[in-house]
C-alpha positions in Angstrom: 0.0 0.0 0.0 1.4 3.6 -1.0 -1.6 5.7 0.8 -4.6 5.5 2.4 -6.8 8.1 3.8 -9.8 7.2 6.4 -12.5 9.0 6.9 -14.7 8.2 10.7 -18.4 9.9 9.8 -20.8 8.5 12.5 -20.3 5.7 15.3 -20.9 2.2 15.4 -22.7 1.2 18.7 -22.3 -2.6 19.7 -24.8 -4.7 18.4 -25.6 -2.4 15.1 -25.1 -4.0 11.7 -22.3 -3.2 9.1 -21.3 -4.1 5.4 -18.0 -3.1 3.6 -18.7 -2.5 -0.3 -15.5 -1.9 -2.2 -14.8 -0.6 -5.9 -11.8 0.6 -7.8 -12.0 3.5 -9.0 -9.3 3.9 -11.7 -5.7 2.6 -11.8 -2.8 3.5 -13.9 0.2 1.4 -15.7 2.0 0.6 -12.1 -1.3 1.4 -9.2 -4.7 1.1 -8.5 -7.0 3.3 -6.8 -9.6 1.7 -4.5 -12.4 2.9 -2.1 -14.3 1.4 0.7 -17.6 1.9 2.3 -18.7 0.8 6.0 -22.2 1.0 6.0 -24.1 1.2 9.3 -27.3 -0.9 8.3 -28.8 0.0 11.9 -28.8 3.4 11.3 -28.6 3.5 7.6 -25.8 5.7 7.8 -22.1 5.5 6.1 -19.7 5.3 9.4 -16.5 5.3 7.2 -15.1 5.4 3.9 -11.2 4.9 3.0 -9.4 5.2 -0.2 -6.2 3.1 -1.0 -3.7 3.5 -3.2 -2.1 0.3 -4.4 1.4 0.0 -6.1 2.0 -3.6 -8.1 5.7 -4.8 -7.0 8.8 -7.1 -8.5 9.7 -8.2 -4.9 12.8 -9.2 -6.3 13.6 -5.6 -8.1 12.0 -4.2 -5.0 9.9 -2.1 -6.8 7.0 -0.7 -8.9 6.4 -2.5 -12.3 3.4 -2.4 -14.7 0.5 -4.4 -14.4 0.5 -7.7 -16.2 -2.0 -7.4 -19.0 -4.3 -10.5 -17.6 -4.9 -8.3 -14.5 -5.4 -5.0 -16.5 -8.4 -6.6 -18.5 -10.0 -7.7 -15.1 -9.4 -4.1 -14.1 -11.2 -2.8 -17.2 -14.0 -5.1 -16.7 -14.2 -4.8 -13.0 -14.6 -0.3 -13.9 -17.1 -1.4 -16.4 -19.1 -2.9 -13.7 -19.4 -0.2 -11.5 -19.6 2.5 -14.4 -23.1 0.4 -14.3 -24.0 1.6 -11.1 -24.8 4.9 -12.5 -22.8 7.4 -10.1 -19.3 8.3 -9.3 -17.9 8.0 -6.0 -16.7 10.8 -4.3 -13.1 10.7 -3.4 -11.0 12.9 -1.2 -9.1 14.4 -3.8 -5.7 12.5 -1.7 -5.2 10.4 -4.2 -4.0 11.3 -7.6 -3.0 8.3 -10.3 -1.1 9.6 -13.8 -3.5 9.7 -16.6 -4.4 6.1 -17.2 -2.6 4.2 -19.9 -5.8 2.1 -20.9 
């Protein structure tokens, strides 16, 4: 992980109910850019949301490399998905990826 940001918006009391729902948001030729949801079901409220920023490493190199193309096309599809969903989700602004090279 290169960066993450969290953001705490309302409590969770023991006892309520949660879900996590994740998507990526965009990714570029060595990172991806991810965001989480933690949804209070009890109280119908978002309690957190985090963004992560994801390098892809050669552990041997010990560092960054591009994205094998077999992962990249289940990155595309993955976007294509959640461009489905009809709205974007509202990042932080913390996280800045180079233009995608899609």
């Amino acid at each position: 992980m290169l960066r993450q940001t969290i953001d705490y918006n309302a409590e969770i009391l023991a006892g309520d109910e949660i879900t996590i729902h994740g998507r990526m948001v965009d990714y570029s030729d060595k990172c991806m850019h991810n965001m989480y949801w933690m949804v209070n079901e009890t109280r119908d409220k978002v309690s957190s949301t985090s963004e992560v920023l994801v390098g892809y490493a050669d552990l041997e190199a010990r560092r960054l490399t591009s994205f094998p193309p077999e992962l990249t096309d289940r990155f595309d599809a993955r976007i294509a998905e959640s461009d489905e969903l009809g709205w974007l989700p509202e990042t932080s602004g913390a996280i800045l990826l180079s233009p995608s090279e899609r």
